[in-house]
N, CA, C and O of each residue as an XYZ file, in Angstrom:
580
protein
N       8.638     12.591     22.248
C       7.589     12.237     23.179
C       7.905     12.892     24.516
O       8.955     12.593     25.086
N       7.254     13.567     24.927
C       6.979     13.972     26.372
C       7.335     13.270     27.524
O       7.159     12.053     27.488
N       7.720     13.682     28.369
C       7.891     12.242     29.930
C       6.656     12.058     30.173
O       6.390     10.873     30.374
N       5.489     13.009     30.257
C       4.320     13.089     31.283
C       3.193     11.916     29.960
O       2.055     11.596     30.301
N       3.630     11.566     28.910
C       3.400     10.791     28.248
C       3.399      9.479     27.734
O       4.386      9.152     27.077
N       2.473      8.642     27.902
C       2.711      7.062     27.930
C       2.952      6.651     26.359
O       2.132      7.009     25.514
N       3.959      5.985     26.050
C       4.393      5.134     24.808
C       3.171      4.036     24.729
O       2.874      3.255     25.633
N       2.628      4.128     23.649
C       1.480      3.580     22.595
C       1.698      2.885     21.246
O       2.441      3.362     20.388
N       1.072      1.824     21.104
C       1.934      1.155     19.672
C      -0.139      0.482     19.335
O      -1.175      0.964     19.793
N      -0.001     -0.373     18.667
C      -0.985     -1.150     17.900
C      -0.327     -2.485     18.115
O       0.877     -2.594     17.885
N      -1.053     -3.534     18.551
C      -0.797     -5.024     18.509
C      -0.724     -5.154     17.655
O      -1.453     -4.727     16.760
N       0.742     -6.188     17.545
C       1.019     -6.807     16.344
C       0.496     -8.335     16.329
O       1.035     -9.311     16.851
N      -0.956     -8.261     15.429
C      -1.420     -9.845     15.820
C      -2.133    -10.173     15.015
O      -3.010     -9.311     15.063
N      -2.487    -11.107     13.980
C      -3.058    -11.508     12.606
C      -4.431    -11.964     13.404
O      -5.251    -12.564     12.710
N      -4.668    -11.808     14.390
C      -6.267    -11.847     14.879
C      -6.869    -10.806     15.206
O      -7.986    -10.662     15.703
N      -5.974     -9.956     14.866
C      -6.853     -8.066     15.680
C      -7.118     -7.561     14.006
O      -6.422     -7.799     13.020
N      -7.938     -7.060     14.080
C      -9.165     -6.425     12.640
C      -9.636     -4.762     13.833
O     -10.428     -4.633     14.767
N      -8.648     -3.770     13.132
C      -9.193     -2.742     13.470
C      -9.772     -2.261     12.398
O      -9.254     -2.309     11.282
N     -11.448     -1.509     12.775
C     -11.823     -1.181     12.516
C     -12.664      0.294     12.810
O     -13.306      0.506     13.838
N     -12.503      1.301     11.623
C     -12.436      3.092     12.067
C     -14.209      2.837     13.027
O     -14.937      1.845     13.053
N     -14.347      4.035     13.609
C     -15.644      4.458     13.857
C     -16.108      4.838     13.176
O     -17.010      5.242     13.909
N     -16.485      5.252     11.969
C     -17.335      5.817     10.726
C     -17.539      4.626     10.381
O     -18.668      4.387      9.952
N     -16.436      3.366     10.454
C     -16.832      1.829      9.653
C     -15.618      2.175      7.982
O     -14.997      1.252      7.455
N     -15.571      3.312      7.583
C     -14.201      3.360      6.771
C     -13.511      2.768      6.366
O     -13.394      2.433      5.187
N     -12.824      2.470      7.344
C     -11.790      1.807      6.863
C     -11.423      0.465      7.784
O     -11.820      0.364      8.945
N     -10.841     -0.270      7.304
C     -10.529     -1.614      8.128
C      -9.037     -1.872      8.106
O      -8.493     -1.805      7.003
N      -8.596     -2.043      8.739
C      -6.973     -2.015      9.045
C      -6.746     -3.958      9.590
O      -7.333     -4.412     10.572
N      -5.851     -4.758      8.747
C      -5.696     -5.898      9.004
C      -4.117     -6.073      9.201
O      -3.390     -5.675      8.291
N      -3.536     -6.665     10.375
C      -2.146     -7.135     10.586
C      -2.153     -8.095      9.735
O      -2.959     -9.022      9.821
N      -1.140     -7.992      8.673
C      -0.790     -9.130      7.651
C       0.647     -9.106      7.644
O       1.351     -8.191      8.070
N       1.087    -10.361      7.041
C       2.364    -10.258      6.538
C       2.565    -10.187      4.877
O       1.771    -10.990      4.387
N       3.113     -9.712      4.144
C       2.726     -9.423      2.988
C       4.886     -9.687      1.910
O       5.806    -10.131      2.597
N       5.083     -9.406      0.753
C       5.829     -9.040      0.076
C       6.181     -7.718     -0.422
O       5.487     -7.051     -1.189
N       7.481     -7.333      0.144
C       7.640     -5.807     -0.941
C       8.099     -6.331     -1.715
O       8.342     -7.532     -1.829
N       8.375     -5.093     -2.679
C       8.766     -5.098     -3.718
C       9.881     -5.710     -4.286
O      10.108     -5.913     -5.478
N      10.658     -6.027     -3.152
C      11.708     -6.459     -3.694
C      11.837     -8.303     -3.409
O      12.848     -8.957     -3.668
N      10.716     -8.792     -2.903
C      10.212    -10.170     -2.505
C      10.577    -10.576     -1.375
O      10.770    -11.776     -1.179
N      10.802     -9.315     -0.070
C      11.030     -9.448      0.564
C       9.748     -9.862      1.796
O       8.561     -9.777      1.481
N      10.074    -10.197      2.851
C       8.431    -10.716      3.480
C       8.824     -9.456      4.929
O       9.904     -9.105      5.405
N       7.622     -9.126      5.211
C       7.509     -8.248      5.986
C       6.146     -8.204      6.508
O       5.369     -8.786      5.751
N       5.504     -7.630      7.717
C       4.823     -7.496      8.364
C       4.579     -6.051      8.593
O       5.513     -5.275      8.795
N       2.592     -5.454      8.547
C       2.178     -4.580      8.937
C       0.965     -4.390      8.797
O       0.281     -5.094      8.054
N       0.377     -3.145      9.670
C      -1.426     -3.052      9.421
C      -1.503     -2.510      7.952
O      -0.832     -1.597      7.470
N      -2.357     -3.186      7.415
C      -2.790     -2.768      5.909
C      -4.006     -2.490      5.709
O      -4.708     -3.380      6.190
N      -4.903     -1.269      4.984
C      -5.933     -1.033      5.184
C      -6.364     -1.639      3.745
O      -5.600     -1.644      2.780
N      -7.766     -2.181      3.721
C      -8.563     -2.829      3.209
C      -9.073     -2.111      2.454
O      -9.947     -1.464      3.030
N      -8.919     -1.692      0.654
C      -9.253     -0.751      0.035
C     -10.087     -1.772     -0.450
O     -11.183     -1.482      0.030
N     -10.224     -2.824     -1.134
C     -11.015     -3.888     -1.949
C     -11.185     -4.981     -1.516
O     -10.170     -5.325     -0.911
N     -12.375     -6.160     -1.489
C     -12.212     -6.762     -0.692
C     -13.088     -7.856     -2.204
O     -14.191     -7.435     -2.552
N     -12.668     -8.827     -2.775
C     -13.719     -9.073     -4.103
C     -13.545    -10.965     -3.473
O     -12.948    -11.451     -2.513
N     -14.384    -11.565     -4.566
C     -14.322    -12.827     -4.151
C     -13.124    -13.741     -4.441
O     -12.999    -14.851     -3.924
N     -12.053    -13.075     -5.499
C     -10.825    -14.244     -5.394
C      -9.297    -12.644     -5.294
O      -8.103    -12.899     -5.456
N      -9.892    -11.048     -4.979
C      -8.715    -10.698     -5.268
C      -9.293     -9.301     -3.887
O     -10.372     -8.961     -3.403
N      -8.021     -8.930     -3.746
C      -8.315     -8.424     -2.519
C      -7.242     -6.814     -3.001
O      -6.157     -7.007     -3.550
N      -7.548     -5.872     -2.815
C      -6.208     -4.707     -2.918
C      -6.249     -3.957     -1.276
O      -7.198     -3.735     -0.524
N      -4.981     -3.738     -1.156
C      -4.588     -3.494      0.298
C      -3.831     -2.143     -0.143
O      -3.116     -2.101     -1.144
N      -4.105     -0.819      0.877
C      -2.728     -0.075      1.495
C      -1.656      0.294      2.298
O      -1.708      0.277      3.528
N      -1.284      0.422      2.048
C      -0.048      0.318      2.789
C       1.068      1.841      3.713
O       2.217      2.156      3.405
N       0.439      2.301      4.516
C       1.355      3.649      4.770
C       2.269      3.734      6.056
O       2.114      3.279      7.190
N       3.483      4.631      5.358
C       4.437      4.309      6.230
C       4.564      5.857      6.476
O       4.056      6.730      5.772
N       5.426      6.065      7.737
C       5.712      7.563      7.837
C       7.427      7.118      8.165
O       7.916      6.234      8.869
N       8.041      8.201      7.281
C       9.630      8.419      7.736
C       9.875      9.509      8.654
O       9.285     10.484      8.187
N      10.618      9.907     10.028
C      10.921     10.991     10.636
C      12.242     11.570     10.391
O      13.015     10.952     11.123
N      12.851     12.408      9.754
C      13.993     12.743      9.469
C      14.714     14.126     10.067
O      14.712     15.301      9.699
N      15.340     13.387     11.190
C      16.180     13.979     12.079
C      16.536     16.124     11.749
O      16.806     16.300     10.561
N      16.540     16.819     12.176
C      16.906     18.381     11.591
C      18.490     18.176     11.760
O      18.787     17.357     12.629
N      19.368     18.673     11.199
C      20.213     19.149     10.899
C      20.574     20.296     10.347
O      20.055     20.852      9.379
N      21.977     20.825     11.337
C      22.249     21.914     12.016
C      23.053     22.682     10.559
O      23.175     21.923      9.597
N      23.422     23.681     10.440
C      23.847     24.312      8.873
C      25.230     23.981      9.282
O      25.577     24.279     10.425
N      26.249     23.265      8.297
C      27.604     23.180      8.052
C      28.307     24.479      8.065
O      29.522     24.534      8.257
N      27.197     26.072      7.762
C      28.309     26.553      7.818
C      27.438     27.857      7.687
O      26.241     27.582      7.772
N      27.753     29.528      7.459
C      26.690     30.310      7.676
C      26.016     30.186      5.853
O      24.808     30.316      5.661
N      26.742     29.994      4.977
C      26.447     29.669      3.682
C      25.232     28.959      3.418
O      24.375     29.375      2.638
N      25.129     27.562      4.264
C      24.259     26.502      4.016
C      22.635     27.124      5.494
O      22.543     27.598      6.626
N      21.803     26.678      4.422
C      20.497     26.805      5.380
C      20.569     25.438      6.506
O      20.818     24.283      6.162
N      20.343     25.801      7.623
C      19.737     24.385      8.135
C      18.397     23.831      7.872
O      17.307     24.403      7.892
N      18.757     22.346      7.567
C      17.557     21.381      7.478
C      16.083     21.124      8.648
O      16.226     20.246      9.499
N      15.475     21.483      8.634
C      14.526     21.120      9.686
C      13.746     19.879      9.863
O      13.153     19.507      8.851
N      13.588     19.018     11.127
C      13.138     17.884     10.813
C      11.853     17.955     10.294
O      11.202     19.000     10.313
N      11.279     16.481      9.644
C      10.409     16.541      9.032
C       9.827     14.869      8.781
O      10.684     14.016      8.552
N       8.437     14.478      8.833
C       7.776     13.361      8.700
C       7.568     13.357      7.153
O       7.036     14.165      6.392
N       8.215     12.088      6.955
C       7.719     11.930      5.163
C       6.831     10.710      5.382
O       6.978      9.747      6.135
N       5.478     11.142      4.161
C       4.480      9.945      4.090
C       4.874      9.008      2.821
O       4.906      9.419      1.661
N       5.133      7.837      3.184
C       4.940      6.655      1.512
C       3.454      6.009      1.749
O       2.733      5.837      2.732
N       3.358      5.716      0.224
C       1.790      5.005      0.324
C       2.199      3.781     -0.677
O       2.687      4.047     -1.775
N       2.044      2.799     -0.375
C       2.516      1.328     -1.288
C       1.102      0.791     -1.386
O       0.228      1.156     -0.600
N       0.888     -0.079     -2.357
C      -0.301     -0.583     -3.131
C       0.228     -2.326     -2.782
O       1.365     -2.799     -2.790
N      -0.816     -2.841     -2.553
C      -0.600     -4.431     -2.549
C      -1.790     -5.478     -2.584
O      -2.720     -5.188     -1.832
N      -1.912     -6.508     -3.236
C      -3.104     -7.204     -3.475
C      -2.826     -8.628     -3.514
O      -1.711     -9.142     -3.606
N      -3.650     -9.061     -3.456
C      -3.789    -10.699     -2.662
C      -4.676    -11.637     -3.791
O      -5.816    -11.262     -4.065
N      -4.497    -12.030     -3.996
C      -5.446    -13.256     -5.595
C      -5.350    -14.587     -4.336
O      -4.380    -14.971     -3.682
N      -6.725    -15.037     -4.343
C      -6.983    -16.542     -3.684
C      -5.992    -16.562     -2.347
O      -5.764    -15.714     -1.484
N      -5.615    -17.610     -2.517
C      -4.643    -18.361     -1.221
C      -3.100    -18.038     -1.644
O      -2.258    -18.368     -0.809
N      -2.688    -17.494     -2.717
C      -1.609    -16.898     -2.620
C      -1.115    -15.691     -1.585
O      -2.027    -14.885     -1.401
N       0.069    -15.380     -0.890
C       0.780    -14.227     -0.261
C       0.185    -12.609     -0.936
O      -0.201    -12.371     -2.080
N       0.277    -11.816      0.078
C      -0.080    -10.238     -0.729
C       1.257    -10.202     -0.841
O       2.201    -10.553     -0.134
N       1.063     -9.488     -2.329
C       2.671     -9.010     -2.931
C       2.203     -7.843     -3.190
O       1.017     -7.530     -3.280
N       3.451     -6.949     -3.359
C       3.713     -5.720     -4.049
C       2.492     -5.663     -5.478
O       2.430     -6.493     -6.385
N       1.547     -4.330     -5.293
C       0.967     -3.572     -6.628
C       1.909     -2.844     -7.392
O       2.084     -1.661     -7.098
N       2.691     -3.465     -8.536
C       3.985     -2.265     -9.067
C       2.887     -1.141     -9.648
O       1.754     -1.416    -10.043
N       3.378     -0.059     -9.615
C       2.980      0.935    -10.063
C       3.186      1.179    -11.701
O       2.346      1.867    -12.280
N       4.402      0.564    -12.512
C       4.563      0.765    -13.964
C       3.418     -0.397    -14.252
O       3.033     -1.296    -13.503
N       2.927      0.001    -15.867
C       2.156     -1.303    -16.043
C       2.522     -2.167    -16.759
O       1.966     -3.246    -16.555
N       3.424     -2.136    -17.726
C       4.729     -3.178    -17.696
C       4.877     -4.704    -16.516
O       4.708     -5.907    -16.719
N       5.255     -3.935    -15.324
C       5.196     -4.303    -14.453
C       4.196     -5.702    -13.821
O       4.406     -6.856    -13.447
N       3.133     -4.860    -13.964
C       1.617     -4.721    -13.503
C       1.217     -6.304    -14.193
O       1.046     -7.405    -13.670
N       1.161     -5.789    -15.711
C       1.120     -6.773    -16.363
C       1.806     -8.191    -16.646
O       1.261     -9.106    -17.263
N       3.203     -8.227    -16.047
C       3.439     -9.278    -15.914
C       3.264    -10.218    -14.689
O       3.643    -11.389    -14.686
N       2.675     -9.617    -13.685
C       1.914    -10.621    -12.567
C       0.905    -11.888    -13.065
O       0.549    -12.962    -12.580
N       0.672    -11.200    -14.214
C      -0.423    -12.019    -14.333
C       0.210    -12.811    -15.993
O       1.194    -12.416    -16.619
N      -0.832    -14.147    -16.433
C      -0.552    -14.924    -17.486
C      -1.181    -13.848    -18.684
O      -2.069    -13.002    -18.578
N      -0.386    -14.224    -19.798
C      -0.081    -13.425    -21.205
C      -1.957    -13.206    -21.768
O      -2.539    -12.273    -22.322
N      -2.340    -14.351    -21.360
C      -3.833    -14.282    -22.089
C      -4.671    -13.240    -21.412
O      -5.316    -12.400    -22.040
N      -4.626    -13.350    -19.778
C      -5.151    -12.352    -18.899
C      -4.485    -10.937    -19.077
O      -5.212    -10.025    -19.471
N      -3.643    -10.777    -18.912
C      -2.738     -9.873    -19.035
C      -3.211     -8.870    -20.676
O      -3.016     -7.659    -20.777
N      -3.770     -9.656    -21.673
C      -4.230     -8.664    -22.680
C      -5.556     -8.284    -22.224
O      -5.984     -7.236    -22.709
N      -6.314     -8.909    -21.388
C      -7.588     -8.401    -21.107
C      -7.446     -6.905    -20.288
O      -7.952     -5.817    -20.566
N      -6.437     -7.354    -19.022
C      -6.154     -6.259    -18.031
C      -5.530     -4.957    -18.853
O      -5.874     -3.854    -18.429
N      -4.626     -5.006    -20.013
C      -4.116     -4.455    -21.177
C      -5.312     -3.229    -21.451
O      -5.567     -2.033    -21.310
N      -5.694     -4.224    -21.835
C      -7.062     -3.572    -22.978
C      -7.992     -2.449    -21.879
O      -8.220     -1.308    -22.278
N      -8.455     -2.882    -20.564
C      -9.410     -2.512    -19.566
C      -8.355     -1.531    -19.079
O      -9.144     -0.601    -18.912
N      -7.101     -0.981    -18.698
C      -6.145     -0.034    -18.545
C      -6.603      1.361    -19.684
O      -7.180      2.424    -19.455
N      -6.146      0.874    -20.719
C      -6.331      1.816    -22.226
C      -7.424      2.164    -22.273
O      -7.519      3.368    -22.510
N      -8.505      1.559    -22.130
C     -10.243      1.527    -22.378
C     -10.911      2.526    -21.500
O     -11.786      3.343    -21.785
N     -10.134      2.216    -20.039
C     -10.575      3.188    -19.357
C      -9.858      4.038    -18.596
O     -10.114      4.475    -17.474
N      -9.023      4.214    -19.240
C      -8.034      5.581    -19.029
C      -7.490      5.682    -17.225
O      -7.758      6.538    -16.382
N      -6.575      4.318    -17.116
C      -6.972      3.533    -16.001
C      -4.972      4.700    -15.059
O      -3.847      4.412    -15.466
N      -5.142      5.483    -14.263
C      -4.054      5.567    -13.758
C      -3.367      5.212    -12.541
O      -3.770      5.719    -11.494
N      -2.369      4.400    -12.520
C      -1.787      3.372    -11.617
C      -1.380      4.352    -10.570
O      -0.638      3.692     -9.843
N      -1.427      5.141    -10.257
C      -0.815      6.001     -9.086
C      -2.399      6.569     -8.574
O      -2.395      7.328     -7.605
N      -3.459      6.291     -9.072
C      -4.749      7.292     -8.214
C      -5.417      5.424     -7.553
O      -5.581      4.314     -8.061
N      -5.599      6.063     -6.190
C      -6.142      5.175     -5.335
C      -7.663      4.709     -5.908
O      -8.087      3.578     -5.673
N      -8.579      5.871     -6.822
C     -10.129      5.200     -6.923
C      -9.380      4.360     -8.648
O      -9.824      3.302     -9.094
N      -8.929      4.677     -8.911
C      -8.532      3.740    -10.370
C      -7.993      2.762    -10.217
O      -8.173      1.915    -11.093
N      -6.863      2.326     -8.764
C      -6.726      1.165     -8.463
C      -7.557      0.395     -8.075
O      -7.420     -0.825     -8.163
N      -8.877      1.149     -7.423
C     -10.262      0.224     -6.765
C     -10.801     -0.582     -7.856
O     -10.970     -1.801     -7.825
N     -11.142      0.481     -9.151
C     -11.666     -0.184    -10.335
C     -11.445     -1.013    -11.057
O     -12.217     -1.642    -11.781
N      -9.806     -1.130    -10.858
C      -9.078     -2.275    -11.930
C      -8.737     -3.290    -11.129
O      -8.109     -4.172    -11.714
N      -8.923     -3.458    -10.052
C      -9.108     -4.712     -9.018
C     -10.425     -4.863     -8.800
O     -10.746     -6.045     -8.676
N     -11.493     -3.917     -8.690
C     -12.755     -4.594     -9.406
C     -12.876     -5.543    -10.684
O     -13.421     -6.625    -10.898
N     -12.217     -4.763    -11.336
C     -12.226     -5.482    -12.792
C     -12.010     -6.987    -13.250
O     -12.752     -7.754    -13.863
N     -10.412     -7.174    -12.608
C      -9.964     -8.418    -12.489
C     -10.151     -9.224    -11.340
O      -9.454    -10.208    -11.094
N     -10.851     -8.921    -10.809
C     -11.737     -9.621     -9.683
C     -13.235    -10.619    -10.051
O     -13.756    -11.626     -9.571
N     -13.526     -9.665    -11.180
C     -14.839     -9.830    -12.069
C     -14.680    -11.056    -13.032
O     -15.596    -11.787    -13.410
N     -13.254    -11.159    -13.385
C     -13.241    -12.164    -15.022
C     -12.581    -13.538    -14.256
O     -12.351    -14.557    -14.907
């Protein structure tokens, strides 16, 4: 950051609802679960919004420092911003937890009887857990039953 430049952040506040100028996208301060059931806090954008199930995204940026070459052998590293994108969804009055990406996974969030429906609607419609419009559909889906 620049000196001649003012430091800028986003309120951290479960009453602020940003929302894009196109209307796009909606960005909500939540506190949510990773993956590992850990509880954490951040803006999450509002991919689905259904009457008992909700799917959220999640993006983070990493900045990773450049480093200088050990030696004339080795190239130096140049810094660099890495993007993650995490999946997360909300059922009723329960916490948003982690969307696992395996469907293994996936499938055991939910009870054995549901879980063959969501099964079946995966296979049926050639459903892939890593594309953002196929996650829209299958949280449509089970939003629906």
């Amino acid at each position: 950051m620049l000196k001649e430049e003012k430091h800028k952040a986003l309120i951290k506040d479960v009453n602020v609802l940003l929302v894009s100028s196109q209307g796009s996208s909606k960005y909500e301060y939540q506190s949510f679960l990773n993956e590992k059931g850990e509880k954490e806090e951040g803006y999450l954008i509002v991919l689905y919004e259904g009457d008992s199930y909700s799917l959220y995204k999640f993006l983070q940026v990493k900045f990773t420092e450049a480093k200088p070459a050990a030696n004339s052998m080795v190239s130096p590293t140049p810094s660099k911003f890495t993007q993650f994108t995490d999946y997360f969804f909300k059922h009723s009055q329960e916490p948003i937890s982690s969307l696992p990406s395996k469907k293994n996974k996936l499938l055991a969030k939910f009870n054995p009887e549901y879980a063959s429906l969501v099964k079946e609607f995966i296979k049926e419609e050639k459903i892939n857990l890593s594309l953002e419009t196929d996650l829209i559909r299958l949280m449509a889906f089970i939003d629906q039953q």
